[in-house]
C-alpha distance (Angstrom), angle and dihedral (degrees) to the residues before:
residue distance angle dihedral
X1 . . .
X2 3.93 . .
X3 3.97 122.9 .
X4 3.91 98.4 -136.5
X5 3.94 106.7 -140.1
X6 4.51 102.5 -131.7
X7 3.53 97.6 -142.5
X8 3.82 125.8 166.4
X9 3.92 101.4 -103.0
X10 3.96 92.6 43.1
X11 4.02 84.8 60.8
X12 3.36 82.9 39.5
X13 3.27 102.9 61.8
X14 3.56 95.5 30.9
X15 4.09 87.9 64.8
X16 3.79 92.7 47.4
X17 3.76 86.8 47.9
X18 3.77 93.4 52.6
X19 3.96 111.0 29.3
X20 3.70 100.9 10.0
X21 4.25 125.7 -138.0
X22 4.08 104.8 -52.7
X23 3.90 91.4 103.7
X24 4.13 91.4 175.4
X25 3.92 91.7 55.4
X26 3.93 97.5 47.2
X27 3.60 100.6 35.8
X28 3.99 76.0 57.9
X29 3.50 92.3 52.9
X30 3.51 101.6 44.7
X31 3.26 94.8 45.1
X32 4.00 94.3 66.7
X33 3.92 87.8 70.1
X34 4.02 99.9 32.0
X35 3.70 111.5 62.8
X36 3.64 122.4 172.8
X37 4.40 118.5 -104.9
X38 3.64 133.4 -119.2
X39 3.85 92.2 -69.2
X40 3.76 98.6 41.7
X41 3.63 94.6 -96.3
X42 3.90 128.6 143.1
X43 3.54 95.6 -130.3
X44 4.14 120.2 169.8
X45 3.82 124.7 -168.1
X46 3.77 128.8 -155.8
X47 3.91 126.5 174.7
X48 4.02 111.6 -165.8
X49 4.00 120.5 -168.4
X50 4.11 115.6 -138.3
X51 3.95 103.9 -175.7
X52 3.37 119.3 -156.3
X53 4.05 95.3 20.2
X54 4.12 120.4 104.6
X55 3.54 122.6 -130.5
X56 4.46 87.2 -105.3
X57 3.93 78.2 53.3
X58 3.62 94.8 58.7
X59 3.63 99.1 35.0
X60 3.99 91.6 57.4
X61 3.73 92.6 51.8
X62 3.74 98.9 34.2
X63 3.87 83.8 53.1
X64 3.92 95.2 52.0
X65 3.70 86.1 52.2
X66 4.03 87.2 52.5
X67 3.63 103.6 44.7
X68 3.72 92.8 46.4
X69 3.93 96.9 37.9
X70 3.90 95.6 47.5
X71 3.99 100.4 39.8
X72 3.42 109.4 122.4
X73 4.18 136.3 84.4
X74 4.06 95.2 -92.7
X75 3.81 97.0 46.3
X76 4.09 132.8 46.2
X77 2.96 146.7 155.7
X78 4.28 119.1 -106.9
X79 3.61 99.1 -174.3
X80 3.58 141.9 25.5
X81 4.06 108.5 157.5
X82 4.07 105.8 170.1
X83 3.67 88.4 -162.3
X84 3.70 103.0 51.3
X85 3.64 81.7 38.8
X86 4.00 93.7 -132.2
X87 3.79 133.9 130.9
X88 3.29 126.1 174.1
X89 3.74 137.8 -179.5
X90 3.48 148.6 -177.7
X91 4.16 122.3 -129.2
X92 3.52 134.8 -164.5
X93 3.60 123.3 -158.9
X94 4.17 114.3 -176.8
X95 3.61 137.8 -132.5
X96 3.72 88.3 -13.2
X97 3.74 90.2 168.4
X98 3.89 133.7 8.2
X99 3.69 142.4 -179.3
X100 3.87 136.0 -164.7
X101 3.71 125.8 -167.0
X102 3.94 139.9 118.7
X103 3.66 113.3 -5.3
X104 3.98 95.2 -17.1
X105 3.47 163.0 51.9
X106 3.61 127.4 -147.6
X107 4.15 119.9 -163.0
X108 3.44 121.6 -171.9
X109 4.00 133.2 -136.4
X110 3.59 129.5 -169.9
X111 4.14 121.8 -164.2
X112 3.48 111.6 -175.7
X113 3.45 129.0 -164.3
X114 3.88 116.5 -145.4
X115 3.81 135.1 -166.8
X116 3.72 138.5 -168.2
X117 3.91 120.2 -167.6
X118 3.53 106.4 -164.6
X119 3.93 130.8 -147.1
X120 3.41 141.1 162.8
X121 3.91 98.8 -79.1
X122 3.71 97.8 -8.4
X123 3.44 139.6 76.5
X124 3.54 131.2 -169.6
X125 4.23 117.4 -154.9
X126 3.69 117.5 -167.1
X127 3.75 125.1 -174.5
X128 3.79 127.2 -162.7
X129 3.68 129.5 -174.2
X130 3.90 107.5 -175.6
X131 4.05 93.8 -168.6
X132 3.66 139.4 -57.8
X133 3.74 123.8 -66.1
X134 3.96 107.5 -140.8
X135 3.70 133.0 -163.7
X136 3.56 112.6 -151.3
X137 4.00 118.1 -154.6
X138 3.68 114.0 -167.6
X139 3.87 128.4 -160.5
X140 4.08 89.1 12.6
X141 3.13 97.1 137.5
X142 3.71 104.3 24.2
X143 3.89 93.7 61.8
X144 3.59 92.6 48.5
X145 3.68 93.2 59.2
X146 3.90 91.1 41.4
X147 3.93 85.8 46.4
X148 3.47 88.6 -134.1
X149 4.31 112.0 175.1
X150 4.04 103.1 -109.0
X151 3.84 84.0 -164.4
X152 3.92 77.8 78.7
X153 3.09 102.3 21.0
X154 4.19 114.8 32.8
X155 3.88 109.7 -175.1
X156 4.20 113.6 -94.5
X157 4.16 102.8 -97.2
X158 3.67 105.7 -171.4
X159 3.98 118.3 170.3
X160 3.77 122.1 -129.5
X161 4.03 138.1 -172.5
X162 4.56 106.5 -137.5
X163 3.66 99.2 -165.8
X164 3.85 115.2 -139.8
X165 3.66 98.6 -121.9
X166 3.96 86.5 58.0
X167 3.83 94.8 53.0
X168 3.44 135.2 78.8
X169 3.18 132.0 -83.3
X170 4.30 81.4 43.5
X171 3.93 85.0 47.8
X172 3.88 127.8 37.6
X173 3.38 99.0 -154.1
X174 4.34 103.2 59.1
X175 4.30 114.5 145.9
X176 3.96 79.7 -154.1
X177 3.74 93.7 52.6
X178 3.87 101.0 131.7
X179 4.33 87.5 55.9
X180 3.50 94.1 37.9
X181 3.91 84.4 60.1
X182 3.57 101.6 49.1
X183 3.34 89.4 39.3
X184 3.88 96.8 56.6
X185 4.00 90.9 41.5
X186 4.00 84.3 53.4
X187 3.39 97.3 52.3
X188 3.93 88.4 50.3
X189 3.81 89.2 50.7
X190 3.76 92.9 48.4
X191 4.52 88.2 52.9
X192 4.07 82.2 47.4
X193 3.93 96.8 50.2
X194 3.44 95.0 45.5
X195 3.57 97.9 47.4
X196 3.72 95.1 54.9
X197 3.78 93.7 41.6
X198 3.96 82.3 51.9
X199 3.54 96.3 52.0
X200 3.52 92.7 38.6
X201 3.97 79.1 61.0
X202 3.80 104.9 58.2
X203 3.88 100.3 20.9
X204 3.65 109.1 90.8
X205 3.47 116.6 -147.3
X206 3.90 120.8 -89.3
X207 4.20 105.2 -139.6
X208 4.15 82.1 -171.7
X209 4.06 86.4 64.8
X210 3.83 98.9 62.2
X211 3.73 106.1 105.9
X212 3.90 115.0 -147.3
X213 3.59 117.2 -127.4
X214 3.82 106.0 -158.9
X215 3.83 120.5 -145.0
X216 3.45 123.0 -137.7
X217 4.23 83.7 -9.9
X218 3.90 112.4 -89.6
X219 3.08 99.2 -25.2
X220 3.61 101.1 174.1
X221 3.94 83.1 57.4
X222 3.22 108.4 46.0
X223 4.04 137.6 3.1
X224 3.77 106.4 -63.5
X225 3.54 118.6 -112.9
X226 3.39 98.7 34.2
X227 3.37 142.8 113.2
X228 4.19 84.1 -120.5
X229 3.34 84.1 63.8
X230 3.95 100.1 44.3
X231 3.33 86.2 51.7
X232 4.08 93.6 54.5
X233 3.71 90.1 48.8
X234 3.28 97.4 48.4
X235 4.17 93.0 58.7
X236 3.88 85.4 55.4
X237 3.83 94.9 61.4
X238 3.85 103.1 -86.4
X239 2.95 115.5 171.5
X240 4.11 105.8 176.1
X241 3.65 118.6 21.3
X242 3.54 121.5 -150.9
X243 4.19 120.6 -123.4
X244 3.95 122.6 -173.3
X245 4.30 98.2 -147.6
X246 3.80 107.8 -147.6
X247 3.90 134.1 166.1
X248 3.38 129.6 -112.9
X249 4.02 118.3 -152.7
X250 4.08 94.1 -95.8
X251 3.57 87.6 43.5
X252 3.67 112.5 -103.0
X253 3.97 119.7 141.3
X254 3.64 114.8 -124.9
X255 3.92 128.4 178.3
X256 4.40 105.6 -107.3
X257 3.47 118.6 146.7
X258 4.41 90.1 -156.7
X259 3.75 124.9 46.7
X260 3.45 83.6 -126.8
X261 4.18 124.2 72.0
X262 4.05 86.5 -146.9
X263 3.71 109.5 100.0
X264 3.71 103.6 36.9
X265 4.04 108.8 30.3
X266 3.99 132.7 25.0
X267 3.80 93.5 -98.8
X268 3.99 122.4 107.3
X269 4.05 124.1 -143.4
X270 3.43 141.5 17.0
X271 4.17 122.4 -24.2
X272 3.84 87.6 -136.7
X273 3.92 88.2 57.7
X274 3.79 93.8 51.7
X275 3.80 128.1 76.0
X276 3.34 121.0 -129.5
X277 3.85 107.9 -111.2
X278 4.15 85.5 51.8
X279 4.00 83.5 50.8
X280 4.11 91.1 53.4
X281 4.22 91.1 50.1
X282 4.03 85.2 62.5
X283 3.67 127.8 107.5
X284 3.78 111.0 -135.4
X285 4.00 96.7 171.3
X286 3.70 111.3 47.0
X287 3.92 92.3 79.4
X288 3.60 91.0 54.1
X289 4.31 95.9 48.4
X290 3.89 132.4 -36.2
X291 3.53 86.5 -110.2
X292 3.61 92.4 72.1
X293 3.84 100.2 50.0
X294 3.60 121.1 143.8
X295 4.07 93.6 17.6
X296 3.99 93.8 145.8
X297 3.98 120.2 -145.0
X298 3.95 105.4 -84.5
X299 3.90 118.1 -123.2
X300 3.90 110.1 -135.7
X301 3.77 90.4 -114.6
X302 4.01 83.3 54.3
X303 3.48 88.7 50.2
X304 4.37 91.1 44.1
X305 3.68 88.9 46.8
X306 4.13 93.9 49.0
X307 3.74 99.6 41.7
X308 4.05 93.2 48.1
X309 3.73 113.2 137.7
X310 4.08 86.3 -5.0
X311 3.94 102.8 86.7
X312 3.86 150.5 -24.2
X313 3.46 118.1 -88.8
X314 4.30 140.1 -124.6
X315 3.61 117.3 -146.6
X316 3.58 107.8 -169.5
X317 3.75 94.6 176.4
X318 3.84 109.8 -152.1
X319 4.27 114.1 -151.6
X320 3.49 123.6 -75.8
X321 3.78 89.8 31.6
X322 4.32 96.8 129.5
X323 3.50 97.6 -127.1
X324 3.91 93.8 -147.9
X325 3.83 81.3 58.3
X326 3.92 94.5 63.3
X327 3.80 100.7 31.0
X328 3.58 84.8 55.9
X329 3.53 98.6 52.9
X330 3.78 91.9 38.6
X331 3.75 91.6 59.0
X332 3.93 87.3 47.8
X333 3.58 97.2 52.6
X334 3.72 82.0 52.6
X335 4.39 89.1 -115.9
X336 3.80 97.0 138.5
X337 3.43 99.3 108.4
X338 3.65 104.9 38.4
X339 3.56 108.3 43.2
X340 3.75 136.9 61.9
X341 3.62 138.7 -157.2
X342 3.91 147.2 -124.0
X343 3.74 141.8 175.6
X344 3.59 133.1 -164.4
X345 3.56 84.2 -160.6
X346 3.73 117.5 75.3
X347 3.58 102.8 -162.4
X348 3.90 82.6 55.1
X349 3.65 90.4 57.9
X350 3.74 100.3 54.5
X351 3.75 90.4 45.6
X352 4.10 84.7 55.4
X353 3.99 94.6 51.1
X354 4.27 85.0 43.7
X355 3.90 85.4 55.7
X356 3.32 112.0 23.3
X357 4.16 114.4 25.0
X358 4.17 91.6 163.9
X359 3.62 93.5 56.1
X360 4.16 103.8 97.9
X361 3.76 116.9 -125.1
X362 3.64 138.0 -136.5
X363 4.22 117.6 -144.8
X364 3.58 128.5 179.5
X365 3.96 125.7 -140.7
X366 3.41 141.5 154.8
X367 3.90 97.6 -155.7
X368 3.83 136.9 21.1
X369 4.06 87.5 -107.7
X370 3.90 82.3 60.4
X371 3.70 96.6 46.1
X372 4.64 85.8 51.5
X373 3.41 85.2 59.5
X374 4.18 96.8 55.4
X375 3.70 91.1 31.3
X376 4.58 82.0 63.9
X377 3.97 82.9 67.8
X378 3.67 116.7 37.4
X379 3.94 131.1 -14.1
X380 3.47 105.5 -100.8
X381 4.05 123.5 -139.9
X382 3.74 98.4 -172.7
X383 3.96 128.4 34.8
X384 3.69 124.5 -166.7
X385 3.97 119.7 -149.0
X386 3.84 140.4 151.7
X387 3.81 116.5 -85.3
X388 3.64 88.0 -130.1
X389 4.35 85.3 58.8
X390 3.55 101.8 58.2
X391 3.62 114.1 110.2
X392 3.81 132.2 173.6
X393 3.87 87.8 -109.8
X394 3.74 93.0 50.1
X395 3.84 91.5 48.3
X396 3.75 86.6 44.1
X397 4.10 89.6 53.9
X398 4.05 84.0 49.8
X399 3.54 97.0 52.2
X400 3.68 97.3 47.2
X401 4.20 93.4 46.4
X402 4.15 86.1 39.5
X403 3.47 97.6 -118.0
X404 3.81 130.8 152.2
X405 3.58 120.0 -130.3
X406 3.66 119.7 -143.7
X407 3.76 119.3 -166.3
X408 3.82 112.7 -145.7
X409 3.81 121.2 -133.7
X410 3.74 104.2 151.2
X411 3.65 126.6 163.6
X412 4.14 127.4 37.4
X413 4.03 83.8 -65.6
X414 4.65 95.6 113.6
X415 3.60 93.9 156.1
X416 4.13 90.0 110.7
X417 3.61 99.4 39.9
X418 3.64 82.2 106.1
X419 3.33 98.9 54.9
X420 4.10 81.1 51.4
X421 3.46 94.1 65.8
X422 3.57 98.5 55.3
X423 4.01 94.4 36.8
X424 3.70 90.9 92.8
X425 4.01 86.3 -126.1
X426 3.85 118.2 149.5
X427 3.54 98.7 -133.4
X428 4.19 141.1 -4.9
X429 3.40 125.5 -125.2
X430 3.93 103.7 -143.5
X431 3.85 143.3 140.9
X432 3.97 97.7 -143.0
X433 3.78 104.8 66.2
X434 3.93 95.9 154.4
X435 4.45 85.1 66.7
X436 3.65 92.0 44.8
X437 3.79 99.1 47.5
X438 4.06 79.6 55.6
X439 3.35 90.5 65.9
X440 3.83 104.3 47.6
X441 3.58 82.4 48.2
X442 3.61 97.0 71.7
């Protein structure tokens, strides 16, 4: 378990991540589901259920999370009574929202005051944030473009208290509209970032809720890349399969792992240098077992078609797959929403964010400095990493950007599926489902 430290840019970032930068428009939104309480507070409420942990159970972890979260001079904690089974603190979050114009600046603080009733196997969070604190900077500006010397003459600071009810989005009419925005939609991402790192506290990790992604299907049962060996995975508890997306010569995706048709059908030479009628009259299961023979080489929308309504699906999109190809046939086959993406090719991936921003992406990183660096080009969904790389703090940097971390244990290799299952990862990328569903059996 990992206190997660609330700071400013995390929340930040977080908000960016989730609603974007039109503060008007999503303090708008929000504010349809968040109205304020009896005393013009923004208060938000949040009961989680912990089976099988006791009330002392809960307290001593939820406790940790306190004393290490709420540490500094400008945050505390004010309560802690293990027998009542309360704590409660008081936040601060900085300059969560600021404005300069005319003769000043306005810079906005939030302290919120947070509570944990504690139960055997429940816990109920409650977040308050009375109003805004405000420093107020006169003659900012003005002295700057008069050059006056602030060793003489320091701007005018004066501190003020905005009160919800008198701020947009509570009022329409608000001269500090474009801060009271931000700083509404900050406040909501601060209640959402501490909730999940709360819960990420005192929930322990469910090994039986990792969904197996299965590359190239089963393909230890049946000839990979096929609809065989879909099938196969599938009956082991698959829950995504896996599809490499490559071209043919007249332009029809197909599902081939190599750009050649050598090693798993009858064909010779590249896929881009065959059309695709020549493609359908090979035999992609005969080298694998008699048993298989005549299994033809599945086109994507094949694949789409067959795995409707049965699973979630992989596109690991090889290069010189047109991208405006497969997002238009994803969208047709209605795969949007349950599907993401990768490409080994980077110049690929930028042209999918240009064209298609909803479409969820897979990354792969070995360390959060790794992840920064995809995060500067598209907003990744899905990351890929070594079981043996996942730390607390990297799951902790997952959770609070919403991504899903996928541990990566492809090939017959099975000796750290165990180490999977206690990784905390959401799902395994593997190609022997029928071990793995052994384990979460027992």
């Amino acid at each position: 378990m990992l206190a997660q430290s609330l700071s400013r840019a995390d929340v930040n970032a977080y908000v960016e991540n989730q609603y974007g930068h039109a503060w008007r428009d999503i303090a708008l939104y929000l504010v349809a589901k968040d109205q304020l309480d009896k005393d013009n507070a923004l208060t938000f409420e949040k009961t989680i259920s912990v089976s099988g942990k006791t009330k002392n159970q809960l307290y001593v972890d939820l406790n940790y999370w306190f004393l290490k979260t709420f540490s500094n001079a400008s945050s505390k904690i004010e309560m802690a009574d293990k027998d009542l089974g309360v704590i409660l603190a008081r936040g601060y979050l900085p300059c969560i929202a600021s404005h300069s114009g005319g003769a000043s600046s306005y810079y906005v603080h939030i302290r919120p005051i947070v509570r944990c009733d504690v139960n055997d196997g429940r816990v109920k969070l409650t977040v308050s944030i009375p109003n805004y604190e405000v420093t107020r900077v006169d003659d900012g500006i003005v002295s700057a473009m008069l050059d006056v010397d602030y060793d003489k003459h320091p701007p005018y600071k004066v501190s003020e208290t905005w009160a919800l009810n008198e701020c947009f989005p509570f009022v329409k009419k608000d001269i500090t509209k474009q801060t009271s925005s931000k700083a509404f939609v900050m406040a909501h991402g601060y209640m959402e970032v501490l909730f999940k790192n709360i819960e990420q506290s005192i929930v322990p990790h469910n090994k039986a809720k990792i969904e197996m992604v299965v590359h190239r299907g089963a393909n230890a049962l049946a000839p990979e890349n096929t609809i065989a060996s879909a099938d196969s995975a599938l009956a082991h508890g698959a829950k995504w399969i896996e599809v490499d997306v490559r071209r043919s010569k007249d332009g029809v995706l197909f599902n081939l792992h190599d750009e050649t048709l050598d090693r798993t059908t009858n064909g010779k030479g590249l896929l881009k240098d065959m059309k695709s009628a020549d493609v359908r009259k090979l035999d992609a299961g005969s080298w694998f077992s008699p048993k298989y023979a005549g299994t033809s080489v599945p086109t994507i929308a094949e694949m789409l078609d067959h795995l409707k309504g049965k699973a979630s699906v992989f596109f690991d999109v090889k290069k010189g797959t047109p991208v405006d190809d497969l997002v238009k046939l994803v969208r047709e086959k209605g795969y949007s929403v349950k599907s993401f993406f990768w490409f080994a090719d980077e110049h690929m991936l930028r042209e999918m964010v240009s064209k298609a921003a909803d479409l969820k992406i897979k990354v792969n990183a070995s360390n959060i400095e790794r992840l920064k660096y995809w995060q500067k080009i598209c907003y990744p969904a899905y990351v890929e990493i070594a079981p043996q790389n996942i730390t607390p703090q990297f799951l902790n940097y997952c959770l609070l950007y919403n991504i899903k971390v996928m541990a990566a244990c492809q090939e017959d290799d099975t000796s750290q599926f165990q180490q999977v299952l206690e990784s905390g990862a959401d799902l395994v990328n593997l190609d022997r489902p029928e071990v793995f569903e052994k384990l979460l059996r027992k």
